[in-house]
ZAMARGU-4260 file (C-alpha; in steps of 0.2 Angstrom, whole numbers, plus 5000, padded with zeros to 4 digits):
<rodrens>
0) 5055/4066/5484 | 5065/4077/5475 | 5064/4081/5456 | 5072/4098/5456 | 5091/4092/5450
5) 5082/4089/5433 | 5079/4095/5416 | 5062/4088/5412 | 5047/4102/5410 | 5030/4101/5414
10) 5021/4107/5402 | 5002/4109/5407 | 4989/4113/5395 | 4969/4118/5399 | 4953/4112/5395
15) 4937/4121/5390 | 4930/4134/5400 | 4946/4138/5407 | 4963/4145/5403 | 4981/4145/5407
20) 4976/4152/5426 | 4967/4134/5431 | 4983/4127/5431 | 4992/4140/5444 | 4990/4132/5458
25) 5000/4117/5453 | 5012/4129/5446 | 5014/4137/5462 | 5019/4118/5470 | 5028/4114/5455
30) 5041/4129/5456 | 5042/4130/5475 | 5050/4112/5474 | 5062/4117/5459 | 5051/4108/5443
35) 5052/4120/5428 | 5033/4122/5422 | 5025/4131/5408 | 5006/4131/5403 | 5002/4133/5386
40) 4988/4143/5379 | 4978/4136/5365 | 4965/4143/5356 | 4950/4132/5358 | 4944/4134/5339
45) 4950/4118/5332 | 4958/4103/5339 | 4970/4104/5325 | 4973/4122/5332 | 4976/4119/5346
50) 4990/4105/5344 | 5000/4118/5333 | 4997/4130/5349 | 5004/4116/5359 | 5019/4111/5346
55) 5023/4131/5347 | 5026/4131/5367 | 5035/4117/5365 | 5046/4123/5350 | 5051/4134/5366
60) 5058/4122/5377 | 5074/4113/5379 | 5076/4097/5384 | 5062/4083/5388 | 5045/4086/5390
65) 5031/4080/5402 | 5015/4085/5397 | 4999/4087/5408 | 4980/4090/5403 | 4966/4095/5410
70) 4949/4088/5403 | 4949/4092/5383 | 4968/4094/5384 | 4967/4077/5384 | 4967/4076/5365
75) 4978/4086/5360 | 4993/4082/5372 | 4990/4066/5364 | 4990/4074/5347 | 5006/4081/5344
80) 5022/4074/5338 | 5036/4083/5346 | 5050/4072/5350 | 5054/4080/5365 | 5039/4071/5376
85) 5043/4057/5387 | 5027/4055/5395 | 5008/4060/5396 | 4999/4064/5411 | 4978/4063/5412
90) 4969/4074/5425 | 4950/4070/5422 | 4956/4070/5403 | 4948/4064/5390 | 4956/4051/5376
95) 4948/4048/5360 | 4956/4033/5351 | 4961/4034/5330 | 4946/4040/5322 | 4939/4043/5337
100) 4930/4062/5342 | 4932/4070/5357 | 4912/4070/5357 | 4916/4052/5355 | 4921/4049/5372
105) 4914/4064/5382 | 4895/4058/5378 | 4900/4038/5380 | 4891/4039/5395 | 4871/4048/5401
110) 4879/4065/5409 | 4878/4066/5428 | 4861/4075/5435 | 4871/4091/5440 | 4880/4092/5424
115) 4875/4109/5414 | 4866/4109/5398 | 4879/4112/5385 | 4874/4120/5369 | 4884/4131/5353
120) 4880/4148/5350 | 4878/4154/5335 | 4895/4156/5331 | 4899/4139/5335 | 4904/4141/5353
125) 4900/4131/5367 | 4900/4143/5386 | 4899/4136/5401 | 4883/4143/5411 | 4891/4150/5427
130) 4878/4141/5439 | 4889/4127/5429 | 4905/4130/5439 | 4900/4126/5456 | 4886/4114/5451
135) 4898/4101/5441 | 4913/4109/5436 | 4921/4113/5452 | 4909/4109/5466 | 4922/4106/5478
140) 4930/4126/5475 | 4926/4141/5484 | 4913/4150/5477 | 4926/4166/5475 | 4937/4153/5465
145) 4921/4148/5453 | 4915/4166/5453 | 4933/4169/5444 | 4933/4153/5435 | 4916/4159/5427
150) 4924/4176/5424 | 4939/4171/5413 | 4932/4156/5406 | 4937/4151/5387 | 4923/4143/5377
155) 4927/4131/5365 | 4921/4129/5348 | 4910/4114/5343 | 4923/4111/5329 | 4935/4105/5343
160) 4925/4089/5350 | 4922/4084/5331 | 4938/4082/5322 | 4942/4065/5322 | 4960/4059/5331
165) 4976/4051/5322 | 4987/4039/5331 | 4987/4043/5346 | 5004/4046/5356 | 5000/4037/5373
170) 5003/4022/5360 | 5020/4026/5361 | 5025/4034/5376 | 5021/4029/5394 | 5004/4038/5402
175) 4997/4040/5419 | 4980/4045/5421 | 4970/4055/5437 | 4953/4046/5439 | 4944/4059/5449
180) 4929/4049/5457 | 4917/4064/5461 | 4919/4069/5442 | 4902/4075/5437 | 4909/4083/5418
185) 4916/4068/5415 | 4909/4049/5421 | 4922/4042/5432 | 4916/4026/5421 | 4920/4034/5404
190) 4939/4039/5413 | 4942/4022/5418 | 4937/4016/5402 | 4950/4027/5392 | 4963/4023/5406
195) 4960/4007/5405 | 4961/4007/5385 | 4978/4016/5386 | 4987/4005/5397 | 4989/4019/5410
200) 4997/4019/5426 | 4978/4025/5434 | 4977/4029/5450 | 4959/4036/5459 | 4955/4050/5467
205) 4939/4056/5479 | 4939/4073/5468 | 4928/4083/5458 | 4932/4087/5439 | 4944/4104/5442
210) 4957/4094/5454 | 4971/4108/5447 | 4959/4120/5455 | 4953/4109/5471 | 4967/4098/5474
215) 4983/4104/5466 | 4992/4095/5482 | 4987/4079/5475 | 4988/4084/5456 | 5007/4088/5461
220) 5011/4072/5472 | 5003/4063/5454 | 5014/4071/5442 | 5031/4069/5454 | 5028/4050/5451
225) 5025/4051/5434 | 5042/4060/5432 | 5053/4049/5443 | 5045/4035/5432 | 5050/4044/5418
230) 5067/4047/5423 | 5072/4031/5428
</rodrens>
């Protein structure tokens, strides 16, 4: 199917322990079939923080706006309130409710046997052990690919899985979400639950948590049906 006669962006954004780079592989696919696509780099120091980041990339762009997260990213795609978004797309996201914390929904369910042991530093950040990557975070990667994964990680700050959400936008505009059944970050349980919730357009997924990274074939075959839906 071709999407490349129109002007809707993808707009992708990362989760912890990651940055702009997870998503480059689906870039790559994106651009080779004609899609324009951006990630945007946010801060991972507040939630708040990181939807003004979000609004500033999107203060860049013209036209419509399809946005895509990665895990945390889930938040605050669904946080901002550009009137230039015409869908949200969930890739193993999370997706707090009003007065809901990230925290919330990450520890809804008892964390998979393989999941790392998570803990701030004293400054508040939370790092990602590098045993972490190819244990849960990526198990299905190449150990080069976790090896850099590990080496430009972002950490997030505590403060962003405890600030409360507002209205959430996949109220009002149409969602798809990415169940990725091998998840071992997030319970595949927990993502059905929030997909469920939202009244998404959910489709499953034999993948681990990083499908960006693992599976960006399938990540791109998601998001070319959520724009044709959106641009119907």
């Amino acid at each position: 199917m071709s999407i490349s006669h129109t002007q809707l962006t993808v707009v992708m954004v990362h989760g912890a322990w990651a940055d702009g780079s997870s998503w480059r592989h689906v870039i790559r696919l994106l651009r080779t079939g004609g899609v324009a696509s951006v990630a945007a780099p946010i801060p991972l120091t507040t939630l708040s923080d990181d939807v003004r980041a979000l609004d500033r990339m999107l203060e860049r762009i013209d036209g419509p706006v399809l946005l895509a997260a990665h895990a945390y990213a889930g938040a605050v795609i669904a946080s901002t309130k550009s009137n230039r978004v015409r869908g949200l797309v969930f890739v193993s996201a999370l997706a707090p409710d009003d007065g809901e914390t990230v925290a919330d929904v990450f520890y809804r369910e008892s964390p998979h046997p393989q999941a790392p042991r998570l803990a701030p530093d004293t400054d508040g950040y939370i790092w990602m052990p590098d045993s972490g990557y190819s244990s849960a975070f990526a198990q299905h990667a190449m150990s080069e690919e976790n090896a850099v994964l590990a080496a430009v990680q972002r950490p997030i700050n505590v403060a962003c899985i405890q600030e409360k959400v507002q209205t959430p936008l996949w109220k009002s505009v149409p969602s798809w979400y990415f169940l990725a059944e091998q998840d071992r970050m997030i319970n595949p349980r927990t993502q059905e639950f929030m997909a469920t919730r939202m009244k998404a357009e959910m489709q499953r997924f034999e993948v681990d948590h990083t499908p960006i990274i693992t599976a960006p074939d399938k990540v791109v075959g998601f998001i070319g049906s959520a724009m044709a839906a959106t641009l119907r």
